[in-house]
C-alpha positions as CSV (number, residue, x, y, z in Angstrom):
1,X,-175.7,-74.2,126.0
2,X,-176.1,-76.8,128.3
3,X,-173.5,-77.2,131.3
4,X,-172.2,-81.0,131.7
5,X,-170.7,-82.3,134.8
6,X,-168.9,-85.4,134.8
7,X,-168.7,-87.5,138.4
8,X,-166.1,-90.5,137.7
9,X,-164.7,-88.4,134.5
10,X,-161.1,-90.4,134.5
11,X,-162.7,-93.9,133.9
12,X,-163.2,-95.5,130.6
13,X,-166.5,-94.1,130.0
14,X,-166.0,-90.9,131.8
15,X,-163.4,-89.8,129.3
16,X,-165.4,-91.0,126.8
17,X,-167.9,-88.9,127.3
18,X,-165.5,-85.7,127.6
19,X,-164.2,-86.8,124.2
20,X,-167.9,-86.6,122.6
21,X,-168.8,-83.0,124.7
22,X,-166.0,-81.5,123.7
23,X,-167.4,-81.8,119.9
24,X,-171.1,-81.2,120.8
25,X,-172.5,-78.3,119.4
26,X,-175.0,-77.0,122.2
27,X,-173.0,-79.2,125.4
28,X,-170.0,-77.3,127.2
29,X,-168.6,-79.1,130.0
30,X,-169.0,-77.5,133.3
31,X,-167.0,-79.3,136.2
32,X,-165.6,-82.4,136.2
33,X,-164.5,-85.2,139.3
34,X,-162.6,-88.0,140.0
35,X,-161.9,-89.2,143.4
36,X,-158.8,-91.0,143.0
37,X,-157.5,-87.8,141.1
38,X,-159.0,-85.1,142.8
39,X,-157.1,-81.8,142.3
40,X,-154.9,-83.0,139.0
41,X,-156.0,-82.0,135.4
42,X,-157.3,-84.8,133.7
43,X,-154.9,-83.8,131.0
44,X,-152.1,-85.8,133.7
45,X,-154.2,-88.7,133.7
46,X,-155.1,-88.6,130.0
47,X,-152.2,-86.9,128.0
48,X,-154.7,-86.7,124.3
49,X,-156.8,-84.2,126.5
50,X,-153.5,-81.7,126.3
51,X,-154.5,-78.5,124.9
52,X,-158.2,-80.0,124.5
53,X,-159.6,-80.3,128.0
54,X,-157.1,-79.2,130.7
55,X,-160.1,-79.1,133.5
56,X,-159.2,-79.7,137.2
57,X,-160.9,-82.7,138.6
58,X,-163.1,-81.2,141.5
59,X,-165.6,-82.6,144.2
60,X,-169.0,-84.1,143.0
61,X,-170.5,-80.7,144.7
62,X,-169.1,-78.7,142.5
63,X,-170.0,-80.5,139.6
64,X,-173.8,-80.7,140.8
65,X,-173.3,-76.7,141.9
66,X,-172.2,-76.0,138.1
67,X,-174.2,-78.3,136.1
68,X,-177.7,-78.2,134.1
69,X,-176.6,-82.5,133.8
70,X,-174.9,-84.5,135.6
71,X,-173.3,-87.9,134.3
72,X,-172.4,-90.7,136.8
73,X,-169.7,-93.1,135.6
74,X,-169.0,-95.2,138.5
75,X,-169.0,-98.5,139.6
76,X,-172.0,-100.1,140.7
77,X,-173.3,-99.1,144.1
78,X,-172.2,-95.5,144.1
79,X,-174.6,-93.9,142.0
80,X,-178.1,-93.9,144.4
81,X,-176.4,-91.1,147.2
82,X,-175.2,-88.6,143.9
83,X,-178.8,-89.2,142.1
84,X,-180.4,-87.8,145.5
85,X,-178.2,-84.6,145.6
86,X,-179.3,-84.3,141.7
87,X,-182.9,-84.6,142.5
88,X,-182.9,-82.5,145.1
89,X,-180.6,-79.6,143.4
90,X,-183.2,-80.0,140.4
91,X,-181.0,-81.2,138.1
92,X,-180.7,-83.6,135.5
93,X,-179.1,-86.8,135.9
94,X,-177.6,-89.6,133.9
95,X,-176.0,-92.8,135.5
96,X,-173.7,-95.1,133.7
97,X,-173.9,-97.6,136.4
98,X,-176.6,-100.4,137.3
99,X,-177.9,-98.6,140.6
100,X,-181.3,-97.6,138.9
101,X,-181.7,-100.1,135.7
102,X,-183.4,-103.2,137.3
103,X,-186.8,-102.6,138.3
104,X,-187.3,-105.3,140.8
105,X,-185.3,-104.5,144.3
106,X,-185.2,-108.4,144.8
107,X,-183.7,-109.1,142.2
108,X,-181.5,-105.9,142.7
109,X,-180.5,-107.3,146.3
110,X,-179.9,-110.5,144.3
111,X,-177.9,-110.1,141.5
112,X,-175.8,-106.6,143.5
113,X,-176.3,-107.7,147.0
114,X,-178.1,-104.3,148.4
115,X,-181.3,-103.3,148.5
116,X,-182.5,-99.9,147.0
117,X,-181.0,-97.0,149.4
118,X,-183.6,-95.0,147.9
119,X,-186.9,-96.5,146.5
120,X,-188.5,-93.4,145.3
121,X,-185.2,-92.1,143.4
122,X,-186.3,-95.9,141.5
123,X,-189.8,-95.0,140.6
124,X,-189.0,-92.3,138.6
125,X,-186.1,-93.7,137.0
126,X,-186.2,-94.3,133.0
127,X,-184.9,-96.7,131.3
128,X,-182.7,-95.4,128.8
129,X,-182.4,-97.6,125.5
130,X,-183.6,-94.5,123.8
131,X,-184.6,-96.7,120.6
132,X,-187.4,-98.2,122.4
133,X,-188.1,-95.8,125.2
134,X,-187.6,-92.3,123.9
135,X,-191.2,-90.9,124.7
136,X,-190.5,-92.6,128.4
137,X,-187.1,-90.6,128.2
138,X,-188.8,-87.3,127.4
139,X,-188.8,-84.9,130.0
140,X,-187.2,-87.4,132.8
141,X,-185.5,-86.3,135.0
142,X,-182.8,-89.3,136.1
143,X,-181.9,-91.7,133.8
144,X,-180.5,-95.0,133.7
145,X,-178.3,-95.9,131.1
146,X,-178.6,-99.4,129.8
147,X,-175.8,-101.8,130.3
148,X,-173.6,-102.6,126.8
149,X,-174.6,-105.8,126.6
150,X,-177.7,-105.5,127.3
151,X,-178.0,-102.7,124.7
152,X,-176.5,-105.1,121.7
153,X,-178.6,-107.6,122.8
154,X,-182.1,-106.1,123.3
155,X,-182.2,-103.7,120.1
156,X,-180.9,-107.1,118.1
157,X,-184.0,-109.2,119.7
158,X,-186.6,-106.2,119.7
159,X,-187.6,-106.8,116.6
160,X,-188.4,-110.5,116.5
161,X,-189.9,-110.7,119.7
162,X,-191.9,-107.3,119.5
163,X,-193.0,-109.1,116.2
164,X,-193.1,-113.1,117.3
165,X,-190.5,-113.7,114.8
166,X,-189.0,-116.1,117.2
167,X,-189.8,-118.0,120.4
168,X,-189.0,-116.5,123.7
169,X,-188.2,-120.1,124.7
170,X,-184.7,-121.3,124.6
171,X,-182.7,-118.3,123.6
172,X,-178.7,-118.5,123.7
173,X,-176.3,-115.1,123.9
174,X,-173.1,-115.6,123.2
175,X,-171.4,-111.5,123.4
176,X,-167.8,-110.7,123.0
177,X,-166.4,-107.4,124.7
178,X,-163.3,-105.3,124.1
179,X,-161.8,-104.9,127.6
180,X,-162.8,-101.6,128.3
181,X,-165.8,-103.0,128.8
182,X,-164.1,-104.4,132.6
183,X,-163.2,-100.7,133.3
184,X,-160.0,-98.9,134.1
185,X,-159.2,-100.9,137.2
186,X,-157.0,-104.2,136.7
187,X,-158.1,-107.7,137.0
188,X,-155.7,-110.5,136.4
189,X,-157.4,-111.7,133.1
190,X,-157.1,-107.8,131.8
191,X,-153.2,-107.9,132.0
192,X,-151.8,-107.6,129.1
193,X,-150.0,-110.8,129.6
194,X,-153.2,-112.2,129.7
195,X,-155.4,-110.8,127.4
196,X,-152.9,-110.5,124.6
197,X,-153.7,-113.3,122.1
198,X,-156.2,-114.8,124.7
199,X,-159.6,-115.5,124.2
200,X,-162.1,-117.0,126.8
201,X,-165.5,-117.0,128.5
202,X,-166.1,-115.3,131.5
203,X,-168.8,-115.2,134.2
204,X,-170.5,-118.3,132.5
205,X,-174.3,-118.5,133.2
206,X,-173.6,-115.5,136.1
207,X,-172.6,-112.5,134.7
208,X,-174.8,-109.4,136.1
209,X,-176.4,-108.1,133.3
210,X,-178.4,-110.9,132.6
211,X,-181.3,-109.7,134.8
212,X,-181.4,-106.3,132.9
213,X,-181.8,-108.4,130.0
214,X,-184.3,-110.8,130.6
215,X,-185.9,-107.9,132.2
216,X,-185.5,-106.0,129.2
217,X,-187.0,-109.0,126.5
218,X,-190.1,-109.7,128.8
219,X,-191.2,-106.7,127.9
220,X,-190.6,-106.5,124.8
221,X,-191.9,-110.5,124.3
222,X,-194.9,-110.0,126.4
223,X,-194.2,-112.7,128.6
224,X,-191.4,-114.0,131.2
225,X,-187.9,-114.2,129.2
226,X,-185.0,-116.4,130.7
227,X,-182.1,-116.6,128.2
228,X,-178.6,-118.6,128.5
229,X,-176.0,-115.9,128.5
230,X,-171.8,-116.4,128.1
231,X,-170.0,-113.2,127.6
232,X,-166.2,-113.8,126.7
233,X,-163.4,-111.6,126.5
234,X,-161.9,-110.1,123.1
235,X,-158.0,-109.2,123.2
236,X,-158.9,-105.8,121.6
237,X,-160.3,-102.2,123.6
238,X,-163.3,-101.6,121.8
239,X,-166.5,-103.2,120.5
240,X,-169.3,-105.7,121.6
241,X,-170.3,-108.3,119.2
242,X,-173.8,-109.9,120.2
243,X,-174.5,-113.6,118.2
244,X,-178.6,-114.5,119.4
245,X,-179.7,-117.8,118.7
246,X,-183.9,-118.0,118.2
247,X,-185.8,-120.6,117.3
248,X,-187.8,-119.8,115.0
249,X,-189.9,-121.0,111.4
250,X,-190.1,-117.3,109.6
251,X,-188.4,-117.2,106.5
252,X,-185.2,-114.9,106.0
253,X,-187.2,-112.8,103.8
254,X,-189.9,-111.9,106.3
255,X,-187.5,-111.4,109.5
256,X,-185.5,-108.9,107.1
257,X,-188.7,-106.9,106.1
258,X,-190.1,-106.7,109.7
259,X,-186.3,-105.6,110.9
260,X,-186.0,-103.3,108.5
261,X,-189.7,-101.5,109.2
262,X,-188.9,-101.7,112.8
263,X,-185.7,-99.5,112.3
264,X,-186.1,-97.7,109.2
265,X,-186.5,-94.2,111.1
266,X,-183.7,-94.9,113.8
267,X,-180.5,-93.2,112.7
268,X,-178.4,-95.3,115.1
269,X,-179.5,-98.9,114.1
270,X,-178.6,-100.4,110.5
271,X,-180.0,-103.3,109.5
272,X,-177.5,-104.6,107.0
273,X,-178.3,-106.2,103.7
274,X,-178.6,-109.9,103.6
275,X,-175.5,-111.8,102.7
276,X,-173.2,-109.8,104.6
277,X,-172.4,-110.1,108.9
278,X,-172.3,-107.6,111.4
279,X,-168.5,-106.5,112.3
280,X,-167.4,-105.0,115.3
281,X,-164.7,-102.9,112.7
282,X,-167.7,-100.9,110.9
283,X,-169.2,-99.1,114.4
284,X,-165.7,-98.6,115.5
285,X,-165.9,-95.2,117.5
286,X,-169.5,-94.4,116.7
287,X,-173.1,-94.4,118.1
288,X,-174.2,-97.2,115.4
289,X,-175.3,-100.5,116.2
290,X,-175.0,-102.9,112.8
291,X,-177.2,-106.0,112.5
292,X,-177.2,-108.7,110.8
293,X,-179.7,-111.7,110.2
294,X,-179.3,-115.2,109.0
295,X,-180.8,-118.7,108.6
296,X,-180.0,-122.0,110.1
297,X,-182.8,-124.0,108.1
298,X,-181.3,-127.6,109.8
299,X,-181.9,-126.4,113.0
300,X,-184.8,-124.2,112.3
301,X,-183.2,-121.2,114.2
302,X,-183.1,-117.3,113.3
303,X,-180.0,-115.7,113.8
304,X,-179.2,-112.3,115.1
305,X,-175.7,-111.0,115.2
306,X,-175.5,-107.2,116.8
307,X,-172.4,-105.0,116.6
308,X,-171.7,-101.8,118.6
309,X,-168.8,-100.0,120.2
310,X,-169.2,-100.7,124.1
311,X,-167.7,-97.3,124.5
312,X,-170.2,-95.5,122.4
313,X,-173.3,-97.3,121.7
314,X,-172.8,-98.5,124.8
315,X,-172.0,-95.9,127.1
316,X,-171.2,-92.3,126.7
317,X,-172.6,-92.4,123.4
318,X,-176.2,-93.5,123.8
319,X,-175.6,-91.3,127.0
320,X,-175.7,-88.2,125.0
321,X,-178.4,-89.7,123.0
322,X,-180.4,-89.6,126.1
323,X,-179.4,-86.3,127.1
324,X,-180.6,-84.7,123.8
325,X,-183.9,-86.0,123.9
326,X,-184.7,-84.8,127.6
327,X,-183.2,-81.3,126.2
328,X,-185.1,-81.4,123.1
329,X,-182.1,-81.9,120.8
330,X,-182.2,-83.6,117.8
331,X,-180.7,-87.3,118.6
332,X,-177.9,-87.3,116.1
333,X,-176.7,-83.8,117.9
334,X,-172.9,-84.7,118.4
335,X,-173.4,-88.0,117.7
336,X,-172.8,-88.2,113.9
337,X,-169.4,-89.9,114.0
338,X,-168.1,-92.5,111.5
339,X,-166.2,-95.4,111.9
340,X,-162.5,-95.2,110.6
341,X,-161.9,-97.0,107.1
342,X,-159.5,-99.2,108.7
């Protein structure tokens, strides 16, 4: 059985990763922390975990002291220290945050306003979008899990530009979020008052996880990505909805044949038949990402809309993903949830 610690267990994430261990076959959870709790039951901070997980929030050292795994959901910036006391206690361990995705420190220093506190913790990070880095993810040892925008949007383009479906010239994101996707802490636009029945753009042209994703498409392109990127904010919890605009001269046909040999042994990704659109309603609460293709023939542009739940997909689902491969789990172990009818 494997022993899970959670550091930053009463965030969004955090408890959405209790939720999934709680149901995983070979995962038990070991210790769990929370700063701003420390010494309640997470049961006080989350009254669903009554009965189910009644665990006392404890200090990150006694998570790492109990722990074959540790997962980091915290805020940017915090991660680096806790990965060192991993290393160094030989365990595993799995970060939610952005401290270890971006390879380049520049742009690190750039885009977060740090440097790397530790540069060799960074060269033997993985990147883990376990779809297209699972022999990489193999036997690592810290992880980095991928951003959920950047995860909608890379396995929607990995196809077409693995393939040269499309150009990497000129490509325009446009993502929508769920507001768990800003975390537990309040910001005026995630007041209720605000979101309710809102709808906007955020972060235009500047949000943070655009270097992981053109960082994440010139690789998989071949060549130096820069992409036009406007995430906005749904008035809902859940779900990312990715819409990627490619131009491109492959037929419908062709992009939906390659798309569909690219993922047809990938349990998580669905390709859906043509005709019908990617909906942020059908992964609901599960590990899937949906996608869906389509034509503009007047503009001569391909099309790629991408659905996942930010929670899941996104976070402490792909997460576990990650973790079953470096234990030698099957992926789906845990992870075979479906979506609720409505």
């Amino acid at each position: 059985m494997i022993q899970v610690g959670i550091v930053g267990a009463t965030g969004y994430g955090g408890v959405e990763l209790i939720r999934l261990i709680l149901g995983h076959p070979n995962a038990k959870l070991s210790k769990i922390s929370s700063v701003s709790f420390e010494g309640k039951r997470i049961s006080e901070v989350y009254p669903s975990l009554i009965g189910a997980c009644d665990d006392v929030l404890v200090s990150q050292e006694e998570v790492i002291k109990a722990s074959d795994v540790v997962f980091a959901a915290l805020p940017h910036g915090l991660s680096q220290p806790l990965a060192k006391a991993c290393m160094d206690a030989g365990k595993v361990f799995i970060d939610f945050g952005a401290d270890f995705r971006l390879e380049s420190e520049s742009e690190y220093e750039t885009w977060y306003g740090a440097p790397f506190d530790y540069p060799e913790l960074h060269k033997i990070a993985v990147y883990g979008l376990c779809e297209l880095a699972r022999e990489n993810i193999k036997g690592a040892r810290l992880i980095a899990n991928p951003g959920c925008y950047p995860t909608s949007i890379q396995l929607g383009l990995a196809p077409a530009l693995k393939n040269g479906l499309c150009s990497a010239k000129g490509i325009v994101i446009d993502s929508k979020s769920g507001a768990t996707g800003a975390g537990r802490s309040l910001s005026q636009t995630t007041h209720f008052c605000d979101l309710d029945e809102g709808f906007a753009p955020y972060k235009v042209a500047a949000h943070r996880h655009t270097p992981e994703i053109e960082q994440g498409l010139s690789k998989l392109a071949g060549e130096k990505v820069t992409v036009t990127f406007v995430p906005h904010l749904l008035p809902l919890k859940r779900g990312i909805i990715s819409t990627m605009y490619t131009e491109s001269n492959v037929s419908l046909e062709t992009a939906y044949e390659a798309y569909c040999k690219f993922y047809e042994n990938e349990p998580f990704v669905t390709v859906l038949p043509l005709g019908m659109a990617a909906n942020l309603k059908n992964v609901c609460m599960t590990n899937q990402c949906h996608i869906s293709l389509h034509r503009d023939e007047h503009a001569g542009r391909l099309i790629v809309v991408s659905a996942i739940d930010n929670m899941v997909k996104g976070a402490a689902g792909q997460a576990v993903q990650n973790m079953n491969i470096v234990f030698g789990l099957p992926e789906t172990t845990g992870l075979t949830l479906v979506a609720p009818a409505f």
